[in-house]
N, C-alpha and C positions, 0 to 999 in steps of 0.2 A: 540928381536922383536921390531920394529919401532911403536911408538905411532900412533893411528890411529890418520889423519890430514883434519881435519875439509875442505872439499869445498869449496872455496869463490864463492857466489851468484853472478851469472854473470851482474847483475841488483842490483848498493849497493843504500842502503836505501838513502831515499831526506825525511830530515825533515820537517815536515806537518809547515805548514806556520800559525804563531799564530793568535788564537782567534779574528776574529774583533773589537769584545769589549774590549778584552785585549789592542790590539794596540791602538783602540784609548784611551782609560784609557792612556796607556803609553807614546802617542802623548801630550795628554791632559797635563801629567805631567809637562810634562818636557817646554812645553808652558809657562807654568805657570809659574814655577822656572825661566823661561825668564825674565817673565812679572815682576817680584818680587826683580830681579836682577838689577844691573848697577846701574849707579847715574843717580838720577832720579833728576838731577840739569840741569844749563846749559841755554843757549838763546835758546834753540828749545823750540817751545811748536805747539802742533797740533791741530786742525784745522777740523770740521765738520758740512757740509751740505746735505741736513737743518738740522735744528735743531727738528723741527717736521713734518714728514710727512704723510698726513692722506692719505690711498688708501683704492679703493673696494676689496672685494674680489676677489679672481682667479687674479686680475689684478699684476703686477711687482714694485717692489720699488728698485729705486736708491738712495744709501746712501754715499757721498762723504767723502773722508779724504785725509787731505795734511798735512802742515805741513810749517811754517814761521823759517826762520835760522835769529838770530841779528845780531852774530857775523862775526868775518872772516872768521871763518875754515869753511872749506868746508866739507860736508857730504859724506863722503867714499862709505855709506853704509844705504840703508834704508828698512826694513822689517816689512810689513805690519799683525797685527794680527787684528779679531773681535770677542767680546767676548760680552756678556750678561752677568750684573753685579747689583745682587737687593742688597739691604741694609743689611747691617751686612753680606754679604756672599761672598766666595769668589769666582772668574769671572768664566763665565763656556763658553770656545773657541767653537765659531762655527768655525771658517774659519783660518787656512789651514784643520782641521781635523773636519770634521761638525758631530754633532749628529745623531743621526738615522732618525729624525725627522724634519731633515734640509737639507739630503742626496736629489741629486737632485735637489735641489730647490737653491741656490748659486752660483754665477758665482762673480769672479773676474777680475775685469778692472783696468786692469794699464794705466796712463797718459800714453801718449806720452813723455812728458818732464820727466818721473821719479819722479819726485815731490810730486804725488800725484795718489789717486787711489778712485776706488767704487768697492762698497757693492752689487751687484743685487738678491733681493728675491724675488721669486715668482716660480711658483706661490703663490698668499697669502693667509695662510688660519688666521682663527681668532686668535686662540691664537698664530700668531707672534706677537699680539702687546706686545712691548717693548721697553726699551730703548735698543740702541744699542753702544758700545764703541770700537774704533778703538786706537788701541793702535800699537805703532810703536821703534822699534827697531833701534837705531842709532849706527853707527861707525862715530865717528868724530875726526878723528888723532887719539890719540891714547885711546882716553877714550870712552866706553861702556853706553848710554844711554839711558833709556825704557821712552816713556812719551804715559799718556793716554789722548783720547778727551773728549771735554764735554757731548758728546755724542749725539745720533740722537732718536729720540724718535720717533715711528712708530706705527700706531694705525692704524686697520684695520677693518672695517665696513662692514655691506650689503646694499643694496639701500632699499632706503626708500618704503613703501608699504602703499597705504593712502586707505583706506574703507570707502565708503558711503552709508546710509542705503536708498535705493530707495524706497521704501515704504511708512515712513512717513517723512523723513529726520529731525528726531529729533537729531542724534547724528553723529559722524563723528570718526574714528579710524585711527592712523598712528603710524607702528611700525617698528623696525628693528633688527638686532643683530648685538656684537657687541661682541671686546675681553675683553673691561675696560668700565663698565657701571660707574665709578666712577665722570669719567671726560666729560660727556656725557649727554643732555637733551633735549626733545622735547619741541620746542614752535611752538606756531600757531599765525598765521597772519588773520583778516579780514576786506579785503579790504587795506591791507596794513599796519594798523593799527594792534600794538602789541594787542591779547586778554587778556585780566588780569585775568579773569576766566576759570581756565583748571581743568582736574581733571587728574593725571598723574599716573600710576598703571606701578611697575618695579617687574620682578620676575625674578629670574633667571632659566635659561634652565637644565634638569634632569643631572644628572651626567653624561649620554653617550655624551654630548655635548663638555665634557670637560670644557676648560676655557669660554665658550659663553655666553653670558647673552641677551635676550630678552629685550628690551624696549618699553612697550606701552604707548600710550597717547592718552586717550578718549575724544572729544569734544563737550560738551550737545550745539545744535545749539537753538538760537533763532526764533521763528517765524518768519514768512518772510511773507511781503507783499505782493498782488495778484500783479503781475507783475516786482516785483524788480529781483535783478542777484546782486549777492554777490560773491568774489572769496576768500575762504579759501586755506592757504597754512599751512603745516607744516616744519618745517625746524628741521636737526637736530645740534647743536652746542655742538661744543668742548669747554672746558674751555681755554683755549689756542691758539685753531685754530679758533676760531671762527665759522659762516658758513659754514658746510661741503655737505649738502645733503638738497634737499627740493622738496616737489610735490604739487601740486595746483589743489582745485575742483574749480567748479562753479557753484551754485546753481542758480536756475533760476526758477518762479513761470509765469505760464502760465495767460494772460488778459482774465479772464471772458467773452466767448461769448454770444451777446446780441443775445434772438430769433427774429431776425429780420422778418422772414417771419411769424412768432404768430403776431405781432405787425403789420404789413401790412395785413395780414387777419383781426384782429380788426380792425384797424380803417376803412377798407373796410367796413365789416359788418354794424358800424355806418354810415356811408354815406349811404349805400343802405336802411338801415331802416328810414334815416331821409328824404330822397327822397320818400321812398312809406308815409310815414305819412301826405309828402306835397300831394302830386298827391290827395290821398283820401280824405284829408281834402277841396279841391278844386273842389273835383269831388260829392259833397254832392247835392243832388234833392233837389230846394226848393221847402217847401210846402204851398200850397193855402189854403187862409181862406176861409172858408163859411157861405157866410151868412143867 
């Protein structure tokens, strides 16, 4: 009796396509193992613009990387990686294989000349600020070279929002959020002139905000004279970048109107009373003696 023989399924099995996270994990690795590789010697060294770039939110940032040859040889071979790199840790690759939280939001621009290439993020939300490191993969005849940039550093802010109290204008408020309150501080102008007295209150934003931090900065105004105009501005400065964001009031107290027409009524009044005082003083009957 012949073994019974199994049917082959006319539709054979397609293995399920692994994990995303898995892959990138696995992408991630082997990146890495790159990045860690080769001699990391040689005349090449790489090359990153800017070095700091501040943008608003939702808005785009361009991050360049090239790269300078000394010698003669010629580069075979050049492969671009971007990676985010804090201290004591080791690099975590956005680009070729971007995180979940970078999905979207990344585009890569190659030179025309091959030389060189960018970074485009955005849209930007706050906690992209970071520095950012481009790291490049060399074939140069026949030896293997990784060299990293000094990297681009990218801070990303919201506009500035300046409050003023229209009712007695005793105080003046301008705040913002931002991803690094670290590097970051509000000052005031009046009249052009730095103010030396600020009072400045930083708090940071509830946990649902993630990396964001609030920045306020309160300003007790002085009293102001009946008819002056003073212009306050705040600005907000980077330690590095300097000036990045500023908005301007202008206070302005109204010229006391005089009652002019109380004041022409009086003095009217006085005329017509010094007028009838003449009239009757000169219109007195005199009287006869008798003898």
């Amino acid at each position: 009796m012949n073994p019974a023989r199994s049917t082959p399924s006319p539709h054979p099995s397609v293995p399920s396509p692994p994990h995303p996270q898995i892959s990138h994990w696995i992408t991630s690795l082997a990146i890495f193992i790159l990045l860690h590789i080769g001699c990391l010697r040689g005349d090449l060294s790489v090359t990153q613009e800017p070095r700091l770039c501040a943008a608003l939110k939702g808005q785009s940032a361009l991050l360049g990387c090239g790269y300078t040859a000394d010698g003669d040889e010629k580069v075979l071979r050049s492969v671009f990686y971007w990676a985010l790199r804090d201290p004591g840790q080791d690099p975590t690759v956005i680009h070729p294989d971007p995180p979940p939280r970078y999905r979207e939001r990344l585009g890569f621009v190659r030179a025309s000349g091959g030389g060189g290439s960018s970074l485009r993020v955005g849209p930007l939300h706050l906690n992209d600020t970071a520095t950012y490191y481009c790291y490049i993969s060399f074939l140069v005849g026949e030896q293997s070279i990784t060299q990293s940039g000094p990297g681009s550093q990218l801070f990303v802010y919201e506009p500035l929002v300046l409050t003023a109290q229209r009712d007695c204008m005793c105080n003046i408020q301008c705040e913002t959020r931002v991803g690094n309150r670290s590097a970051v501080r509000i000052a005031w102008f009046r009249g052009g002139v730095p103010v030396q007295e600020e009072e400045t209150a930083r708090t940071s934003l509830d946990p649902g905000e993630g990396d964001a931090h609030r920045v306020v900065s309160r300003l007790t105004l002085f009293p102001l004279d009946s008819g002056s105009r003073v212009n306050y501005t705040c600005v907000l400065q980077h330690s590095e970048a300097g000036i990045i964001d500023w908005q301007e009031h202008i206070f302005h107290t109204a010229v006391p109107q005089h009652p002019v027409i109380l004041y022409v009524l009086l003095l009217t009044s006085s005329i017509c009373i010094l007028i009838l005082v003449v009239i009757f003083g000169l219109a007195k009957p005199s009287r006869c003696r008798c003898r």
